[in-house]
LUMVO-420081 format. One record per residue (C-alpha): residue number from 1; residue in three letters; x, y, z. Coordinates in Angstrom, 2 decimals, always signed. Each point is the difference from the previous one (the first is absolute). Last residue first. Layout:
N
+--------+------+---------+---------+---------+
| fidren | tise |      xx |      yy |      zz |
+--------+------+---------+---------+---------+
|    NUM |  ala |       X |       Y |       Z |
...
+--------+------+---------+---------+---------+
//
This chain:
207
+--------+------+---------+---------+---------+
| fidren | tise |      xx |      yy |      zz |
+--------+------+---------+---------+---------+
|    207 |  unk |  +84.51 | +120.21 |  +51.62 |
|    206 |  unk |   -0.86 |   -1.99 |   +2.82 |
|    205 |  unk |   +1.03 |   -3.91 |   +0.73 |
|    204 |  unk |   -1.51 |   -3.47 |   +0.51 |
|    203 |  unk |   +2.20 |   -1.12 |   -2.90 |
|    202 |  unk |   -2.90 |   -0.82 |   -2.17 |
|    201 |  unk |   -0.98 |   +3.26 |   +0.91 |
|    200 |  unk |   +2.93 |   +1.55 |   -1.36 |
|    199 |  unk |   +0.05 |   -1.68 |   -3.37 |
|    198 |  unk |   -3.82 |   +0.77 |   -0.34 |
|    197 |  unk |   +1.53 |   +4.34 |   +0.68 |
|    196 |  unk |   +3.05 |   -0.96 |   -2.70 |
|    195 |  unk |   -2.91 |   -1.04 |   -2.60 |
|    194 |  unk |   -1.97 |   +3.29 |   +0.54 |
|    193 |  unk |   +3.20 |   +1.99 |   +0.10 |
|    192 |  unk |   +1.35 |   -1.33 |   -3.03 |
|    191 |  unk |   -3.54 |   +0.82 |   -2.10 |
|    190 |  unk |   +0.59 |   +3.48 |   +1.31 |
|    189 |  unk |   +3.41 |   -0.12 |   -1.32 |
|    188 |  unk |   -0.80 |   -0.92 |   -3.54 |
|    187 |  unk |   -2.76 |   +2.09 |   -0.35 |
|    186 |  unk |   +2.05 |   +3.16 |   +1.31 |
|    185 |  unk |   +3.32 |   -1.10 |   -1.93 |
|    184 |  unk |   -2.55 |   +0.18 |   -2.93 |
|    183 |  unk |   -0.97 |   +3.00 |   +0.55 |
|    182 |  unk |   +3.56 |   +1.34 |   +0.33 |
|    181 |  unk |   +1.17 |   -1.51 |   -3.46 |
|    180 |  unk |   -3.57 |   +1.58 |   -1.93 |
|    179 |  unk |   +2.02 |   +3.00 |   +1.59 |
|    178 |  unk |   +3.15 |   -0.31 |   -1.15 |
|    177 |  unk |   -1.69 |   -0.82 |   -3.60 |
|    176 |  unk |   -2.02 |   +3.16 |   -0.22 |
|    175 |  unk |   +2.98 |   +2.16 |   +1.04 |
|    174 |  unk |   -1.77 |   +3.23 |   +1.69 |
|    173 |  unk |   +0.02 |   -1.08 |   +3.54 |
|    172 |  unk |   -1.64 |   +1.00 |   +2.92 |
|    171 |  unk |   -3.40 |   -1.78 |   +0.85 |
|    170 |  unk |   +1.26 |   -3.44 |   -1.04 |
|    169 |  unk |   +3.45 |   +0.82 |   +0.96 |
|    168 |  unk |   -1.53 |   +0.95 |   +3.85 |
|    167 |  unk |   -1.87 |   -3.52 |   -0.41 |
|    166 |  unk |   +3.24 |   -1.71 |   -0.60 |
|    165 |  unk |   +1.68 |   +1.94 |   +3.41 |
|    164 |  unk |   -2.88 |   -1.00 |   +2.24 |
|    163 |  unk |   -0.21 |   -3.59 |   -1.79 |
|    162 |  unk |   +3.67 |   -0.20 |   +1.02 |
|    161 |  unk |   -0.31 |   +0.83 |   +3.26 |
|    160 |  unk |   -2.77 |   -2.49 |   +0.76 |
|    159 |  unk |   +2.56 |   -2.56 |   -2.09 |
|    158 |  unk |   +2.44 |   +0.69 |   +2.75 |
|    157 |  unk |   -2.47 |   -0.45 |   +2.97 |
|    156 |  unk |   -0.97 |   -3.73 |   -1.18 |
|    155 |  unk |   +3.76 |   -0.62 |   -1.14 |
|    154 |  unk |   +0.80 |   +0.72 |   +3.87 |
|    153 |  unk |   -2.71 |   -2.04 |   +1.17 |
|    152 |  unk |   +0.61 |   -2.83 |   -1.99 |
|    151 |  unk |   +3.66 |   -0.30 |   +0.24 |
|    150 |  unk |   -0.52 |   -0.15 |   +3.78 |
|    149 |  unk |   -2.21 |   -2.64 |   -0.48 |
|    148 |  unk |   +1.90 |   -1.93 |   -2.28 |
|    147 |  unk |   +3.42 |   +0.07 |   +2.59 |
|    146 |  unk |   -2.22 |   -0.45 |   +2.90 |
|    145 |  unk |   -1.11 |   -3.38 |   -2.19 |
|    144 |  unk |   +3.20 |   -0.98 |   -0.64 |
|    143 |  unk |   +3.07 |   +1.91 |   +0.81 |
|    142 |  unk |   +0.75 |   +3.40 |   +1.21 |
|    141 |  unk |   +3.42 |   +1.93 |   -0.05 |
|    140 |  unk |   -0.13 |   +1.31 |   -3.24 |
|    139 |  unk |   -3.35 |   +1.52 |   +0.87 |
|    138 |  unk |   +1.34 |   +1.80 |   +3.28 |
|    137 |  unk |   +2.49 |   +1.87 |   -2.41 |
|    136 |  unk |   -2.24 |   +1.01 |   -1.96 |
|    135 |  unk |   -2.32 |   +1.46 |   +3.11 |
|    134 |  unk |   +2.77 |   +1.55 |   +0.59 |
|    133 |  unk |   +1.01 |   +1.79 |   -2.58 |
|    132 |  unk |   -3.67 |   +1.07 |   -0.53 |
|    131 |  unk |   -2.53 |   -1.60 |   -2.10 |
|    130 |  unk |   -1.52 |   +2.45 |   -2.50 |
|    129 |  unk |   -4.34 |   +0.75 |   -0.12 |
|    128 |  unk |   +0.56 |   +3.71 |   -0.36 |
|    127 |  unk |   +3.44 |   +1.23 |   -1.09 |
|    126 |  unk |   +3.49 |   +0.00 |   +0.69 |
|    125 |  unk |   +0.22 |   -2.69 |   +2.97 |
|    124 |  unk |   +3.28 |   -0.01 |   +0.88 |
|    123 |  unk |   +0.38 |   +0.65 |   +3.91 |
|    122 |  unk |   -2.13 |   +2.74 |   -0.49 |
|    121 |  unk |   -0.02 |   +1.63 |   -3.49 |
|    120 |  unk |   -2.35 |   +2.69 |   +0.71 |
|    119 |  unk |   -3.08 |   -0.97 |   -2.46 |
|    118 |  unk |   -2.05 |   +3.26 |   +0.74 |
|    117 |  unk |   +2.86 |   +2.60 |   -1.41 |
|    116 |  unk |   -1.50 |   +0.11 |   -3.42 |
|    115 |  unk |   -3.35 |   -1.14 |   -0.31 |
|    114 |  unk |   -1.53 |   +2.05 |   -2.89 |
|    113 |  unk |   -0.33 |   -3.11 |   -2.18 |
|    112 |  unk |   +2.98 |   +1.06 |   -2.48 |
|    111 |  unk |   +1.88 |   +0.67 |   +3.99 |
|    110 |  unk |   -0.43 |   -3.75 |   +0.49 |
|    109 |  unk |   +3.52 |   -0.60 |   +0.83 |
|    108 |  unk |   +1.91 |   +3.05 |   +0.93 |
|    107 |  unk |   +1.39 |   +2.03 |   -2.80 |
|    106 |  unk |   +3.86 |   -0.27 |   -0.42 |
|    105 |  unk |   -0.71 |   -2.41 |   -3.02 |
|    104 |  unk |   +1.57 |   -3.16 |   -1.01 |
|    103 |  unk |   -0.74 |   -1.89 |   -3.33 |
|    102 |  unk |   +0.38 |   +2.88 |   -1.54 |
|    101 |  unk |   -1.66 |   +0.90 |   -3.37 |
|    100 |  unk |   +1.00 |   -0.77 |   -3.64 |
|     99 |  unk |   -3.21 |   -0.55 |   -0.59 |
|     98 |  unk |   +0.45 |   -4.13 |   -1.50 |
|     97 |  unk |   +2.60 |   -0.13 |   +2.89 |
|     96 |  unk |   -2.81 |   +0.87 |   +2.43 |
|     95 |  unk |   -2.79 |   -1.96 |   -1.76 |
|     94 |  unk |   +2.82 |   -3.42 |   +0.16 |
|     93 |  unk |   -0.03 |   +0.84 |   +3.73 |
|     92 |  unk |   -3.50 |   -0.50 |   -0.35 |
|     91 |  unk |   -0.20 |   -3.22 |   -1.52 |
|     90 |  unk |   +2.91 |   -1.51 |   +1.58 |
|     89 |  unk |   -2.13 |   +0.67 |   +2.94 |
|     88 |  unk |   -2.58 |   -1.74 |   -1.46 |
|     87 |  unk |   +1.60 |   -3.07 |   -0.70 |
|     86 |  unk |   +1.83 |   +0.21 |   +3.41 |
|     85 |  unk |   -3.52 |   +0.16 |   +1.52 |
|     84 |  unk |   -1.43 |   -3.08 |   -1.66 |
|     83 |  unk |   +3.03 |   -2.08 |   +0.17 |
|     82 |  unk |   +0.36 |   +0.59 |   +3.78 |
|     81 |  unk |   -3.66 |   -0.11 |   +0.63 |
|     80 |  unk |   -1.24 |   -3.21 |   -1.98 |
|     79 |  unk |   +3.45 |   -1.72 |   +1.69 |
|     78 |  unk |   -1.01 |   +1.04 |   +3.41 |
|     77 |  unk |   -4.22 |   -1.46 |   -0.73 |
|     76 |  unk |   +1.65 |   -3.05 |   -1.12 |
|     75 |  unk |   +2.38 |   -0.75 |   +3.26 |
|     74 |  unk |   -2.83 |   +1.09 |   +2.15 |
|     73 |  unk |   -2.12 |   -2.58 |   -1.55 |
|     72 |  unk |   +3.16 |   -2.42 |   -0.20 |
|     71 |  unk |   +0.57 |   +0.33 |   +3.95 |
|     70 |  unk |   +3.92 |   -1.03 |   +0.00 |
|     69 |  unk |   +0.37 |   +3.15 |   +1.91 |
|     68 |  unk |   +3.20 |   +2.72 |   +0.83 |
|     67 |  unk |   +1.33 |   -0.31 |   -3.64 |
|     66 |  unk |   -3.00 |   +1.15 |   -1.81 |
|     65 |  unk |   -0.90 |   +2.58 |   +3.33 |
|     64 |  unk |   +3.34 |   +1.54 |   -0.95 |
|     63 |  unk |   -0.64 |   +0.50 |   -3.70 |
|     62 |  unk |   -3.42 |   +0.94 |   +0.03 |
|     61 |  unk |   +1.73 |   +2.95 |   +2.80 |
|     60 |  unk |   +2.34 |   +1.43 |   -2.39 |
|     59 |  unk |   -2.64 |   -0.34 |   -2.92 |
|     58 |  unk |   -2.64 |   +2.12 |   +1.99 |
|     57 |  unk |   +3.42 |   +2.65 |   +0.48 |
|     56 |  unk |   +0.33 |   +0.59 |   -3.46 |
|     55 |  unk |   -3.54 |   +0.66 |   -0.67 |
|     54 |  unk |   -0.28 |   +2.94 |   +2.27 |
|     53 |  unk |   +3.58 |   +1.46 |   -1.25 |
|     52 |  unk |   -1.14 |   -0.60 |   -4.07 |
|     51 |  unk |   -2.95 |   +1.64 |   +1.76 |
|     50 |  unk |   +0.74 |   +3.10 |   +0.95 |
|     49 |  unk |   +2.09 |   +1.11 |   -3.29 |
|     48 |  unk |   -2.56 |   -1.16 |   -2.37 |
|     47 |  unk |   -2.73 |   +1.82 |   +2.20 |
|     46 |  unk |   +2.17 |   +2.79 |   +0.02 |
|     45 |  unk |   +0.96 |   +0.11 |   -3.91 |
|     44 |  unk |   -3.88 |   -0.20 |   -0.93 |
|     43 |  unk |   -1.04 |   +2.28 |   +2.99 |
|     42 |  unk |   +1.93 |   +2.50 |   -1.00 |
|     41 |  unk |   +3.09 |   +1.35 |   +0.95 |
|     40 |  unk |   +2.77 |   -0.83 |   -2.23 |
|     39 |  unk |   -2.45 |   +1.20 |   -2.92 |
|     38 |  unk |   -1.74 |   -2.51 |   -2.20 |
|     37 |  unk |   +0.93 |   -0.27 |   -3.62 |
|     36 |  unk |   -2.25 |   +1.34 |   -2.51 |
|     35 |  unk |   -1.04 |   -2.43 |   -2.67 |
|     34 |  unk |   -2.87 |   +1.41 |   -0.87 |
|     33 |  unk |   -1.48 |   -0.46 |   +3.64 |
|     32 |  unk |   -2.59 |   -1.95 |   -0.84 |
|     31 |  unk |   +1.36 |   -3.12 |   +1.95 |
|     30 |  unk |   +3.05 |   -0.14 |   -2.36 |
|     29 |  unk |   -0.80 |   -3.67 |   -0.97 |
|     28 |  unk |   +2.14 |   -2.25 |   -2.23 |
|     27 |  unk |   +3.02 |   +1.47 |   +1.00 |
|     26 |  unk |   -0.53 |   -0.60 |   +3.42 |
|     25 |  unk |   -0.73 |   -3.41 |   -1.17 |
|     24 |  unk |   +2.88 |   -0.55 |   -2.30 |
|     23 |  unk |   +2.39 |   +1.78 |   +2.86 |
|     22 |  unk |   -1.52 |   -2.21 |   +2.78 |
|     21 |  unk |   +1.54 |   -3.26 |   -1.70 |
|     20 |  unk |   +3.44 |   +0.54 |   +1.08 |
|     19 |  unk |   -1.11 |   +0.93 |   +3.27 |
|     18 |  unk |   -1.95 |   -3.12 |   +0.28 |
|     17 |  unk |   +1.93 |   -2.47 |   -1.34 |
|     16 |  unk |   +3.17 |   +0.94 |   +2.43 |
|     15 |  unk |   -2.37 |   +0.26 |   +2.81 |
|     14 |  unk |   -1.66 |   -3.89 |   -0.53 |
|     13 |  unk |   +3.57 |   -0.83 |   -0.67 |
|     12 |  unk |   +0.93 |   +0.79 |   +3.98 |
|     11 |  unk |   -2.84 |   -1.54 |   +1.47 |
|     10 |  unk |   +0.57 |   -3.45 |   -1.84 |
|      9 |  unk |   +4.00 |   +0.28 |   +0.54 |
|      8 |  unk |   -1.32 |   +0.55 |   +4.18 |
|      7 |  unk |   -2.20 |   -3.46 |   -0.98 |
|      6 |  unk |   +3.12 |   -1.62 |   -1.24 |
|      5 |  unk |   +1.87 |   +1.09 |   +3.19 |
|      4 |  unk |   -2.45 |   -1.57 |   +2.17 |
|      3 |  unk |   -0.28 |   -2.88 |   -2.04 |
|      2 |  unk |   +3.75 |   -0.87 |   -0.31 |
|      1 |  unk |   +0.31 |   +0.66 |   +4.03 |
+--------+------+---------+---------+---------+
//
């Protein structure tokens, strides 16, 4: 119990670091835009928007899987993601507060991308590549090695959805460090799914 909640402390003061930090670094680099902050709608505030939601829910299920498996190479790879992704996301919530935009919007997710009204919602699954309720729920409910390839799977078709959304803020947006941020999420991610696809076949299972 001490490690698990030392680990969630981890997570937690990777975000606090990171959006206190983002100010020097935003602040550091306009992204050419003269110093013009992004609109509410544009693909800089979306993307930030979209994906502090996207990465929120990859560290919800890193830290299920951590607790449903005493696998250490799943173990590792959930503990990369969680402090990885909270990082970032403390990132670009940090952007939003930087802005002085909404964290929240009314739009749909991935209207900046011109896909507004394609991610429906169902059963809560906001965006491309995001477990559902249920499938959650199903997760927390596993153990061992269904438990790590379940986990697998689901982060395999999360990060897929998050490469689609990083490459959209590669094409879309105007703040030069957001989207040096989004490229690398792409690297990163793609580099995940490589490993996580191995991981799966050693498990005599499919992405």
């Amino acid at each position: 119990m001490r490690k698990s909640a030392g680990w969630i402390a981890s997570a937690a003061a990777a975000v606090l670091v990171a959006a206190g930090a983002i100010t020097y670094a935003v602040a550091a680099d306009d992204g050419g835009t003269g110093g013009t902050v992004p609109a509410a709608d544009s693909a800089d505030a979306g993307f930030a928007r979209d994906m502090a939601v996207h990465h929120q829910q990859a560290v919800e299920m890193a830290y299920i899987v951590r607790d449903r498996t005493t696998d250490e190479e799943v173990r590792r790879l959930a503990y990369d993601i969680a402090q990885t992704q909270a990082n970032q996301r403390g990132m670009l919530l940090g952007w939003l507060d930087l802005w002085g935009l909404p964290k929240v919007s009314s739009d749909a997710p991935m209207s900046w991308m011109g896909m507004g009204g394609m991610a429906d919602g169902e059963d809560g699954a906001l965006m491309p590549g995001m477990a559902t309720d249920t499938e959650l729920e199903k997760l927390g409910t596993l153990k061992g090695k269904q438990a790590e390839v379940f986990f697998l799977q689901l982060m395999t078709d999360h990060h897929k959805g998050g490469i689609h959304m990083a490459e959209g803020c590669v094409a879309k947006c105007t703040v030069g460090v957001e989207k040096r941020l989004a490229q690398g999420m792409v690297d990163a991610q793609q580099s995940e799914i490589a490993l996580m696809a191995d991981m799966l076949r050693a498990r005599g299972a499919k992405a």
